[in-house]
N, CA and C atoms as an extended XYZ file, in Angstrom:
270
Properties=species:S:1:pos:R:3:atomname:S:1:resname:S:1:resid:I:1 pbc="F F F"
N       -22.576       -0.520      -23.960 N   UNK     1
C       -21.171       -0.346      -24.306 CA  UNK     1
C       -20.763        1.121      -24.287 C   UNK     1
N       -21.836        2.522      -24.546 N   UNK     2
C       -21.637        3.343      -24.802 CA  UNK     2
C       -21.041        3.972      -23.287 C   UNK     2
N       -21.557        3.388      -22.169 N   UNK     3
C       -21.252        3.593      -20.765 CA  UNK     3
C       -19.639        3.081      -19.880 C   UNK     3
N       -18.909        2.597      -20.934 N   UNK     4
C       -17.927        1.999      -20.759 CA  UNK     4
C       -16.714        3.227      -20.630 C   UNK     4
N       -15.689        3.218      -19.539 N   UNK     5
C       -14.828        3.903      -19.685 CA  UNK     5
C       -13.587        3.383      -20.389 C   UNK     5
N       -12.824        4.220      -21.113 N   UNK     6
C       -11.147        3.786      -21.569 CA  UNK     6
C       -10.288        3.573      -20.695 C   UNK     6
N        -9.516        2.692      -21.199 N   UNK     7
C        -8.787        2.309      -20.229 CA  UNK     7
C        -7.472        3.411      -19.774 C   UNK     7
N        -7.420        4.458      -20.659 N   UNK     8
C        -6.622        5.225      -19.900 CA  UNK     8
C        -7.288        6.237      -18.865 C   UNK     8
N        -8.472        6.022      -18.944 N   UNK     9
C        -9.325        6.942      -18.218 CA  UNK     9
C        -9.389        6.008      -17.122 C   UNK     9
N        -9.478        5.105      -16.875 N   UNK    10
C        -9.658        4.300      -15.949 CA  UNK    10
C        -8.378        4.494      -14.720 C   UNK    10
N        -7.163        4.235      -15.438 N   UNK    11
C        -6.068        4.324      -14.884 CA  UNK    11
C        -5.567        5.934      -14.130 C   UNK    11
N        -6.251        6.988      -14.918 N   UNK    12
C        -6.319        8.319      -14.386 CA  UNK    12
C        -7.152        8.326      -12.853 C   UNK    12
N        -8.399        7.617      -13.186 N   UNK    13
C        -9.250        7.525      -12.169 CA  UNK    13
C        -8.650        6.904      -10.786 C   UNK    13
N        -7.933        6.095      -11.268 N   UNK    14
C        -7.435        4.628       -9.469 CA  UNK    14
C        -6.146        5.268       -9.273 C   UNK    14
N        -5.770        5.878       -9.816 N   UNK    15
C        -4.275        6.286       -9.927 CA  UNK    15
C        -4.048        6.841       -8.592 C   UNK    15
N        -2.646        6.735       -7.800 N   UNK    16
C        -2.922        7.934       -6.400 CA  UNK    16
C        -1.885        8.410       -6.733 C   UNK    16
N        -1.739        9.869       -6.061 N   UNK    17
C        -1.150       10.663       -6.482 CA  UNK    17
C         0.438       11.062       -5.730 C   UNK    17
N         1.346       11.278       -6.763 N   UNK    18
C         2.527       11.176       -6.128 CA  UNK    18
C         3.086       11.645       -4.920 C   UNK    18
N         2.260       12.675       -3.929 N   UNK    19
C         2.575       12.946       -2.874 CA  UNK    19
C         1.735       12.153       -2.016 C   UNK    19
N         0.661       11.385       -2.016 N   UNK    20
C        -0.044       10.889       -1.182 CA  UNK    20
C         0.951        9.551       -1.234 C   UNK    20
N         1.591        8.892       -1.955 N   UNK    21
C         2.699        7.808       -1.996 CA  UNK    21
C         3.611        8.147       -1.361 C   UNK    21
N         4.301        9.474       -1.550 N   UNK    22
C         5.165        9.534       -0.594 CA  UNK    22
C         5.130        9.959        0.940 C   UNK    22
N         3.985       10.408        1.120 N   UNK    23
C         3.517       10.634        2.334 CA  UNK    23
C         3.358        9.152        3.103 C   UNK    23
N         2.757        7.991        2.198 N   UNK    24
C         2.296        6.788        3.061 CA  UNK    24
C         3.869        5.757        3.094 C   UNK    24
N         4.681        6.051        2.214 N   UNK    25
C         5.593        5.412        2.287 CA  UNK    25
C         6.432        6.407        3.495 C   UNK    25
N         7.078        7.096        3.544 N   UNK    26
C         7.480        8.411        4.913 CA  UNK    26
C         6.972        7.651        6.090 C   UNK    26
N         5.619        7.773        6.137 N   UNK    27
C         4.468        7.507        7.554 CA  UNK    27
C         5.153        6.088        7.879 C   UNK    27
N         5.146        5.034        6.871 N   UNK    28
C         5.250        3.729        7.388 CA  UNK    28
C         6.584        3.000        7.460 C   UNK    28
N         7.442        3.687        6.535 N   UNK    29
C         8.825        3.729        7.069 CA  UNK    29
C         9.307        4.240        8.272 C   UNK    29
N         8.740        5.313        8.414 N   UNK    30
C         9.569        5.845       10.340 CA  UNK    30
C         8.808        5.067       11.112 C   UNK    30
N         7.328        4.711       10.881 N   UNK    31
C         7.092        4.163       12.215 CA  UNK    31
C         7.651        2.989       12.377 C   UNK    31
N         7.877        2.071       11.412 N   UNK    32
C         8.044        0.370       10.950 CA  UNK    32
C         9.619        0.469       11.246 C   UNK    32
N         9.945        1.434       10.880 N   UNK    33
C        12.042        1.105       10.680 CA  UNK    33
C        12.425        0.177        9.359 C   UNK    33
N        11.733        0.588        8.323 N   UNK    34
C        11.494       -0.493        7.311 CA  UNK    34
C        11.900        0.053        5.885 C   UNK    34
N        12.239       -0.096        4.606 N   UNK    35
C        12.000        0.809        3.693 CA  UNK    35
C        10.803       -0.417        2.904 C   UNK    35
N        10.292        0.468        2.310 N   UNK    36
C         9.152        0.724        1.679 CA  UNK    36
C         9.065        1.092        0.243 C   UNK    36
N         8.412        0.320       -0.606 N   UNK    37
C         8.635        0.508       -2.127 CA  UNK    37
C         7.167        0.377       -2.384 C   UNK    37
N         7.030        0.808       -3.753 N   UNK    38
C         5.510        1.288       -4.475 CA  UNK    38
C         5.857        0.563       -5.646 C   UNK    38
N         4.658       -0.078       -5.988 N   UNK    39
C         5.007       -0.865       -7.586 CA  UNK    39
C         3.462        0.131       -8.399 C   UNK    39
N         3.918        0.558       -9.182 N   UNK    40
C         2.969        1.301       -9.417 CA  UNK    40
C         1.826        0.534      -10.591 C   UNK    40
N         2.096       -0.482      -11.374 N   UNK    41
C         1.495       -1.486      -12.608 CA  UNK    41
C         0.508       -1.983      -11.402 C   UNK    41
N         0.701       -2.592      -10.117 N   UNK    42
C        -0.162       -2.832       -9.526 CA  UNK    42
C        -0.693       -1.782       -8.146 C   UNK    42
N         0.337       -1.133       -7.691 N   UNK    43
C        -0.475       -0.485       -6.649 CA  UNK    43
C        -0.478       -0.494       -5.575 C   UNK    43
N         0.537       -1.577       -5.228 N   UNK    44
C         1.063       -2.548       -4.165 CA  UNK    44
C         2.178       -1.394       -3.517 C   UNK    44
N         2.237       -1.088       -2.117 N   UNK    45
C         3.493       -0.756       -1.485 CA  UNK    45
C         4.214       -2.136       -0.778 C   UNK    45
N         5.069       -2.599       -0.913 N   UNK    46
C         5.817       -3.583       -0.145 CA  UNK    46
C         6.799       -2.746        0.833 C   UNK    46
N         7.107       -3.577        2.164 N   UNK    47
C         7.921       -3.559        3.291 CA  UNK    47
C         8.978       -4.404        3.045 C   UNK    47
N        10.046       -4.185        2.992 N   UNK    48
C        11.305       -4.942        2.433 CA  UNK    48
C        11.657       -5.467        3.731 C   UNK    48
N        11.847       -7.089        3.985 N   UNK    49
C        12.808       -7.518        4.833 CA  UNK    49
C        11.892       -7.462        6.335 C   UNK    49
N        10.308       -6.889        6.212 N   UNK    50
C         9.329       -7.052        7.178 CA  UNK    50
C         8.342       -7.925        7.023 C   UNK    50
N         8.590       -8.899        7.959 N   UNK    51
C         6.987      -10.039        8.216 CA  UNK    51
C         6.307       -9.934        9.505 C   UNK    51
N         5.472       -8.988        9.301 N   UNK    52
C         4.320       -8.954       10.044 CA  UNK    52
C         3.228       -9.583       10.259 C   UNK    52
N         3.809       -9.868       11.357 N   UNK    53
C         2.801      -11.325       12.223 CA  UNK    53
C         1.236      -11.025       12.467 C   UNK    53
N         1.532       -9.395       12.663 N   UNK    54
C        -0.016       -9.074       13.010 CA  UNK    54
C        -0.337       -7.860       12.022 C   UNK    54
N        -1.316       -8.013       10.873 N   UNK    55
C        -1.130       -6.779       10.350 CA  UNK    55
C        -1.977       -5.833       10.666 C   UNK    55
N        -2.823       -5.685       12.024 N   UNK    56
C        -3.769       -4.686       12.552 CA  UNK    56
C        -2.840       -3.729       12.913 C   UNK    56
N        -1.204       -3.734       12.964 N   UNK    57
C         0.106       -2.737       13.410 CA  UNK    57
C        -0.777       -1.737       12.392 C   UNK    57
N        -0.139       -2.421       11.321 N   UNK    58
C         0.005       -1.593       10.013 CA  UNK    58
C        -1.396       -0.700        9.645 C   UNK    58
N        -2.303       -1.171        9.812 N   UNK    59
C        -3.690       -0.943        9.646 CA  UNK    59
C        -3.733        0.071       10.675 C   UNK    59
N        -3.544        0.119       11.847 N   UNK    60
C        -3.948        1.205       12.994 CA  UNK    60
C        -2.535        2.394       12.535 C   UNK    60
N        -1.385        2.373       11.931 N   UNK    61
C        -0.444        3.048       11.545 CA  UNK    61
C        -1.305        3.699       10.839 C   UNK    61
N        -1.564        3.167        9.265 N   UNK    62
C        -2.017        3.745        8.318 CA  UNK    62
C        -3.508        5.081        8.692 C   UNK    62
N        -4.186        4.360        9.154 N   UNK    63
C        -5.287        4.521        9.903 CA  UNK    63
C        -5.268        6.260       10.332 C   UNK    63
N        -4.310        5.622       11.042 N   UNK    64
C        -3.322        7.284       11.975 CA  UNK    64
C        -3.420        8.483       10.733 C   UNK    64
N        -2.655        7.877       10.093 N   UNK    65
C        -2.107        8.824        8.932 CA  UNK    65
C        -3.494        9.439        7.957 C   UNK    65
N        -4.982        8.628        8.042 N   UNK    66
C        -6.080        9.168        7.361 CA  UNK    66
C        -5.997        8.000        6.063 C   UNK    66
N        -5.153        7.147        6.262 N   UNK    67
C        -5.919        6.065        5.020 CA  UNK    67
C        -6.120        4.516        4.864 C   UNK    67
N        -6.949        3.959        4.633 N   UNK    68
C        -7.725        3.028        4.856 CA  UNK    68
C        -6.759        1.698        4.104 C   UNK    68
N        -6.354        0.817        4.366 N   UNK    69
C        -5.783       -0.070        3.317 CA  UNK    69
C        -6.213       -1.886        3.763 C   UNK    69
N        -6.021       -2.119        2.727 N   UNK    70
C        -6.658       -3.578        2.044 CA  UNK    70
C        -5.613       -4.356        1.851 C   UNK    70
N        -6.040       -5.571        1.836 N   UNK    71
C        -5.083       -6.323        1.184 CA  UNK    71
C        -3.910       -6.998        2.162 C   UNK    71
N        -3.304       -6.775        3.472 N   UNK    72
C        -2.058       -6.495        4.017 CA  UNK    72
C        -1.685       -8.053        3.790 C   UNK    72
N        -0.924       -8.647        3.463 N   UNK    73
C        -0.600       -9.753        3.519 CA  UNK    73
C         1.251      -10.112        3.625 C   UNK    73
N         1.401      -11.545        4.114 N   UNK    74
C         3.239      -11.673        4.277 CA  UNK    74
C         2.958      -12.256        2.983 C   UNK    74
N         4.566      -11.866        2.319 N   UNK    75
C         5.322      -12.749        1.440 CA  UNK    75
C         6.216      -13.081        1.290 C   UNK    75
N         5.993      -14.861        1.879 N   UNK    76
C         7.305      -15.573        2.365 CA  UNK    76
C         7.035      -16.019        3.555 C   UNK    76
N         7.935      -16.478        4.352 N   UNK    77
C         7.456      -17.208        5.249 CA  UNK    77
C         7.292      -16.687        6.959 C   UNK    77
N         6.957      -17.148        7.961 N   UNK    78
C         6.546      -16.685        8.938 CA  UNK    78
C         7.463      -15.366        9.165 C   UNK    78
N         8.964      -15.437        9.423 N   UNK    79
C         9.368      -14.822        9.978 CA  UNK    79
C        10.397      -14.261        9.199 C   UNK    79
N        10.231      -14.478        7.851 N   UNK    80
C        11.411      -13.811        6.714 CA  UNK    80
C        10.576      -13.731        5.286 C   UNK    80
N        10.638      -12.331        5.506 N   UNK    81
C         9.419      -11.860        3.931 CA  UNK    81
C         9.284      -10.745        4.189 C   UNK    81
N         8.634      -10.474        2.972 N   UNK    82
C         7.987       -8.989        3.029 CA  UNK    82
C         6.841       -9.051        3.669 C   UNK    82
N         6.080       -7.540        3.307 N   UNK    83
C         5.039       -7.059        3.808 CA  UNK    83
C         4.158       -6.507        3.159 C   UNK    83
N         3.218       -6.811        2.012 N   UNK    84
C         2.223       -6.379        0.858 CA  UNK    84
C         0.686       -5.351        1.477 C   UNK    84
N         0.793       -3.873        1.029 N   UNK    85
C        -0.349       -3.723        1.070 CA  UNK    85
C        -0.986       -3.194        0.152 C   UNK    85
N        -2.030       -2.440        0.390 N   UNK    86
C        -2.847       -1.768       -0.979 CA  UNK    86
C        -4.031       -0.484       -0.401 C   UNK    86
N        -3.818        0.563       -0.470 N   UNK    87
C        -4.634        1.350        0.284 CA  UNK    87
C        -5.729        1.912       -0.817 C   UNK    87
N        -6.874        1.497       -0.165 N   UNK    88
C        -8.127        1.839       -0.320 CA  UNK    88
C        -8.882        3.452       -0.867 C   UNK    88
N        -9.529        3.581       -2.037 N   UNK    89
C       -10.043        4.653       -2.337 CA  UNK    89
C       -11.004        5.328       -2.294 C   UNK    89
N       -10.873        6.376       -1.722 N   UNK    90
C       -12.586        6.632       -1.108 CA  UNK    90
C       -13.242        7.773       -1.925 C   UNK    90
């Protein structure tokens, strides 16, 4: 138990930092034509009003830019939804 971190220490630790958010939201808005929001309780950037059929786009975008992300998934249906991702910490 003594090896256990706090949970605000925890949250310091996963946390990313406010210019690296706005850098990945910037990057994937101009390339996408999309706006782009950050939920920060989870971590999640969403694509407003984008359903991406293929999300290796987004992945080789990000990629570009130097960061790795997880997660990419639609929400909603084939061709009307968002666009969920979660970039990876190295």
């Amino acid at each position: 138990m003594r090896n256990l971190i706090t949970y605000e220490r925890f949250l310091l630790n996963e946390a990313l930092d406010t210019s690296k958010i706005s850098d990945i939201k910037k990057l994937v808005s101009e390339k996408l034509r999309t706006e782009v929001e950050y939920t920060e309780s989870s971590r999640v950037f969403k694509c407003k009003g984008l359903a991406l059929k293929y999300p290796e786009v987004l992945k080789d975008i990000l990629k570009e830019g130097g960061y790795d992300s997880k997660n990419i998934k639609l929400v909603g249906v084939e061709f009307h939804g968002d666009t969920e991702f979660e970039i990876k910490e190295k």
